[in-house]
Structures are given as structure tokens and as C-alpha cells.
C-alpha positions as CSV (number, residue, x, y, z in Angstrom):
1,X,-12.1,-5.8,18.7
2,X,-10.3,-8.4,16.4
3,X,-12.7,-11.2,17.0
4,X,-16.1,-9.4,15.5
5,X,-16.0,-11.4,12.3
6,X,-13.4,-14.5,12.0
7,X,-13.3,-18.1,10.4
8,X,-13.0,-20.8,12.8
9,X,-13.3,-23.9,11.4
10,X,-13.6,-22.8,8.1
11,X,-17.2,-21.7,9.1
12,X,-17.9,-17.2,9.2
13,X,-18.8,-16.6,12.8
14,X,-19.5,-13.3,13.9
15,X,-19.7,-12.5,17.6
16,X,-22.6,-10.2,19.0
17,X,-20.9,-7.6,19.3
18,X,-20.4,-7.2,15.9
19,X,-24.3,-7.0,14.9
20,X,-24.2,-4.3,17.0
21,X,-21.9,-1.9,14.9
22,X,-24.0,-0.1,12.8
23,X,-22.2,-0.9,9.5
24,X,-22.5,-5.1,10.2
25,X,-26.0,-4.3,11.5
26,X,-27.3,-3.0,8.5
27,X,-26.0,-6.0,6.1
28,X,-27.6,-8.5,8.6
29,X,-30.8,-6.6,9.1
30,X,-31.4,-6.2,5.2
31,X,-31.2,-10.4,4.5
32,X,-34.4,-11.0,5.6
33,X,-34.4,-15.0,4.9
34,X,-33.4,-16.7,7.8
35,X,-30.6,-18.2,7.0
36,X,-28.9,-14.9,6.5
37,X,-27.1,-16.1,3.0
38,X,-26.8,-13.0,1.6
39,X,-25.3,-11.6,5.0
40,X,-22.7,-14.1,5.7
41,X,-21.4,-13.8,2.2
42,X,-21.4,-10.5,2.3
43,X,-19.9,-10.4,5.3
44,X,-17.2,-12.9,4.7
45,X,-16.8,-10.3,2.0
46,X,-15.7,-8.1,4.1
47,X,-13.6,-10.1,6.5
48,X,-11.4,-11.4,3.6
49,X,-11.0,-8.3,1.6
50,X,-9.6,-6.5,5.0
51,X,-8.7,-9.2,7.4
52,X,-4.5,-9.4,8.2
53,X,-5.6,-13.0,8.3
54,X,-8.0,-13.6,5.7
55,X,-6.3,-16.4,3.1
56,X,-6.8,-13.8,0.4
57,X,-4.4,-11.9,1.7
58,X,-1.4,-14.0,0.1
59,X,-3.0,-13.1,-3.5
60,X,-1.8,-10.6,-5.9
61,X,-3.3,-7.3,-5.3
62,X,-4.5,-7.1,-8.7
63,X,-6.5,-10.1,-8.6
64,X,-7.3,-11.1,-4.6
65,X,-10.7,-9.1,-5.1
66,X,-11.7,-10.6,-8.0
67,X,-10.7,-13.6,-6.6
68,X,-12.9,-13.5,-3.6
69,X,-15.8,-12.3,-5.3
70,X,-15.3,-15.4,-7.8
71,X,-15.3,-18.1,-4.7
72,X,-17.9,-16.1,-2.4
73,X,-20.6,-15.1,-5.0
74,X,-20.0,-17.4,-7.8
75,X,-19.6,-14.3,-9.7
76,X,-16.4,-12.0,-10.5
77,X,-18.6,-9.1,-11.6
78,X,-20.5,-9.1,-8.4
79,X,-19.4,-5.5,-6.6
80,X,-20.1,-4.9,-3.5
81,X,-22.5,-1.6,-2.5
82,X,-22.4,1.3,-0.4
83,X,-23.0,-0.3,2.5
84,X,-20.7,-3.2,1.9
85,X,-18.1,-0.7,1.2
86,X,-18.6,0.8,4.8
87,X,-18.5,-2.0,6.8
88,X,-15.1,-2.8,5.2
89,X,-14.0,0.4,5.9
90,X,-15.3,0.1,9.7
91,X,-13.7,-3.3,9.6
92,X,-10.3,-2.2,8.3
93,X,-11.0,0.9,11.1
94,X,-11.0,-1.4,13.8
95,X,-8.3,-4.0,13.4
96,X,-5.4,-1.4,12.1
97,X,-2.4,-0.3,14.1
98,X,0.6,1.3,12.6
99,X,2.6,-1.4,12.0
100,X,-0.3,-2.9,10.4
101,X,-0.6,-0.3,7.7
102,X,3.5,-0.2,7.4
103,X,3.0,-3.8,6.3
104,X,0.2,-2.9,4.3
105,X,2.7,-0.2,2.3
106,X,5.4,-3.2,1.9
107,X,3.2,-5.5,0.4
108,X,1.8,-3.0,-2.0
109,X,5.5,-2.2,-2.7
110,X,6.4,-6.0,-3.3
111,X,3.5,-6.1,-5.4
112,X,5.3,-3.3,-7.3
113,X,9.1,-5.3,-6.8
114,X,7.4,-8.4,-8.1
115,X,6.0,-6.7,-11.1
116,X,9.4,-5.0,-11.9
117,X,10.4,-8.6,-12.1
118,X,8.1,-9.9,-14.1
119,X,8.4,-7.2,-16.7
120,X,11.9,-6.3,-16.8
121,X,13.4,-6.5,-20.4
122,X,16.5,-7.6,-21.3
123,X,16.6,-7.7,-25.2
124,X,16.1,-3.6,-25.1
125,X,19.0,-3.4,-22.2
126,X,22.0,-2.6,-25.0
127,X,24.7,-1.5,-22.3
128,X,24.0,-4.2,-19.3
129,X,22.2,-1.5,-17.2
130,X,19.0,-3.5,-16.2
131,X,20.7,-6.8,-16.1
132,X,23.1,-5.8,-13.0
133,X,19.9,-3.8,-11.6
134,X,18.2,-7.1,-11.8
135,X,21.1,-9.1,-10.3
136,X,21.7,-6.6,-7.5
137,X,17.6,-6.7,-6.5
138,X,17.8,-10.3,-6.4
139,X,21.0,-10.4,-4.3
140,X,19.1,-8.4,-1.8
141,X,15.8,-10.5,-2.1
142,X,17.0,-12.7,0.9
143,X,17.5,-9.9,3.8
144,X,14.1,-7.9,2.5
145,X,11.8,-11.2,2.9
146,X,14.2,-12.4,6.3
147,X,12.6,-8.7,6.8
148,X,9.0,-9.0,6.2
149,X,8.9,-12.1,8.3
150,X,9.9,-10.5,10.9
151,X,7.6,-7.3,10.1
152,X,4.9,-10.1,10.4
153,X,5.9,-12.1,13.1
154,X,6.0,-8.9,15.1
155,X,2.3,-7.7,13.7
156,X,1.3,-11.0,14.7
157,X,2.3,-10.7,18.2
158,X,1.2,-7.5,18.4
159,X,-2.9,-8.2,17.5
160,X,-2.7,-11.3,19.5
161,X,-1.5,-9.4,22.4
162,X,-4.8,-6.7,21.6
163,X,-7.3,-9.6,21.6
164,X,-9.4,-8.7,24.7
165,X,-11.4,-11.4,26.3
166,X,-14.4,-11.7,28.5
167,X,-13.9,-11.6,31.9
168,X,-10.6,-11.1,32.0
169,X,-9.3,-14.3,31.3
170,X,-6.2,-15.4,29.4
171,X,-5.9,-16.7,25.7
172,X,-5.4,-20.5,25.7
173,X,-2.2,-22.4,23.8
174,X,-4.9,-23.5,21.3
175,X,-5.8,-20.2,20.5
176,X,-2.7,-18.6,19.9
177,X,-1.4,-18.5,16.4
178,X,1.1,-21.9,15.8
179,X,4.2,-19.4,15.8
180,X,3.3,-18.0,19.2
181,X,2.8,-21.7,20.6
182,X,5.9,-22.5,23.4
């Protein structure tokens, strides 16, 4: 189920299968101009606010929304309805795994980390406390992002080894992400 909506080419395709999900079906079938605008962006909507793969993803989760809104719609207030809101939560539904939502739960927690560096302040720190709290995070940086690679490298594997193709055939060298290429 991982290839229902994807970039390729840096053009939104969405496979047949996806139209007929109810929760895609029901953005597609409401855009009734025929170059399905309004769909596609609200379908790449979707796709990069809950795709592991989307380029958003690399964002601050305090701003990637806004973000996306801002290069899809034009518009940073734009917020996406009901039925928006369902098909990301379909979408999200359908590509998760475990180790997908572990990851998920690091990020948010590096978000957190990251923050904790940004803020951290030294002029109130009187005895040293903070400043060898800050020292001994940094020291550690190196083994927790050799870890998330790995975390990732691992998730990566594991959805390219759920794609299912027609007819039984076998994913092609081209297709395979560059770090899975021998």
C-alpha cells in the first residue's frame, strides 16, 4: 500500500487504487474541474504532511505544516477540512509499522533535544549545573544520530521490502532507494 500517492519526478501521481479508498475518493470526486487542482493539492497535502518520505519531513515540527501549506496553497492560513483531515489519517493508517511510529517518537523527542539547545541559559546557571548538562548532551550527540541513522536505514529497508508489486514481479535497482542500490 505504500505507492497510493508518491512524487516521481517531482510530479503527485496517485495510482488507481488510491481513488478507490473512500477518504482519496471523496477529495477527487468533490474538484469538479478537470484538471483536478484542488485535488492534487490537496492531496499532495496529504502525502507530505504524513509521508516517511515526503521532503517536509526534515522540517521542524513546529513549522513543517505551515510550511507546506505556504508552498502548496500559496497560503499559510489555509487549513485543511474534515475530509482532508481523514484522508491523512487513512494515509498515515496505511503506511505505519512500529518501527515507523518509534521513529516518529525520536523525532518528536529531537525536536524537544534540539529545543533544550536552543534555549538553554547559561547567564542564570550560578553553580555550573546546566553548562556540564549541556557538555555531557553534546558528548553523546554523536552515538544518538550514528543511532537514528541506523533507526532509518532499517525503516527504510523495511517499507521497501513491504512494497507489493503487480504480478509478482520484483523491484528494479532504479527503484530502490540510493542506500539500498548494490
Amino acid at each position: 500500500m505504500r505507492n497510493l500517492i508518491q512524487i516521481v519526478n517531482n510530479v503527485l501521481t496517485i495510482s488507481p487504487e488510491a481513488l478507490v479508498i473512500d477518504e482519496f475518493h471523496k477529495i477527487w470526486k468533490r474538484d469538479k474541474v478537470k484538471t483536478k487542482d484542488k485535488a492534487l493539492r490537496e492531496l499532495a497535502y496529504v502525502y507530505h504532511t504524513t509521508d516517511y518520505q515526503s521532503i517536509y519531513r526534515n522540517y521542524h515540527i513546529d513549522t513543517q505544516e505551515s510550511k507546506i501549506r505556504l508552498d502548496i496553497f500559496n497560503d499559510r492560513k489555509w487549513q485543511p477540512d474534515q475530509i482532508v483531515k481523514d484522508a491523512q489519517v487513512k494515509y498515515a493508517n496505511l503506511q505505519t509499522t512500529l518501527s515507523l511510529e518509534m521513529l516518529r517518537d525520536v523525532e518528536t523527542g529531537l525536536g524537544k533535544l534540539r529545543n533544550y539547545f536552543k534555549d538553554v541559559d547559561f547567564d542564570e546557571d550560578d553553580n555550573g549545573v546546566a553548562a556540564k548538562n549541556f557538555i555531557a548532551n553534546v558528548k553523546a550527540m554523536g552515538d544518538l544520530v550514528k543511532s537514528v541513522k541506523l533507526l532509518k536505514d532499517e525503516i527504510e529497508k523495511e517499507l521497501t521490502d513491504m512494497m507489493q508489486l503487480r504480478g509478482g514481479s520484483s523491484i528494479g535497482r532504479r527503484e530502490l532507494p540510493p542506500s539500498r542500490r548494490a
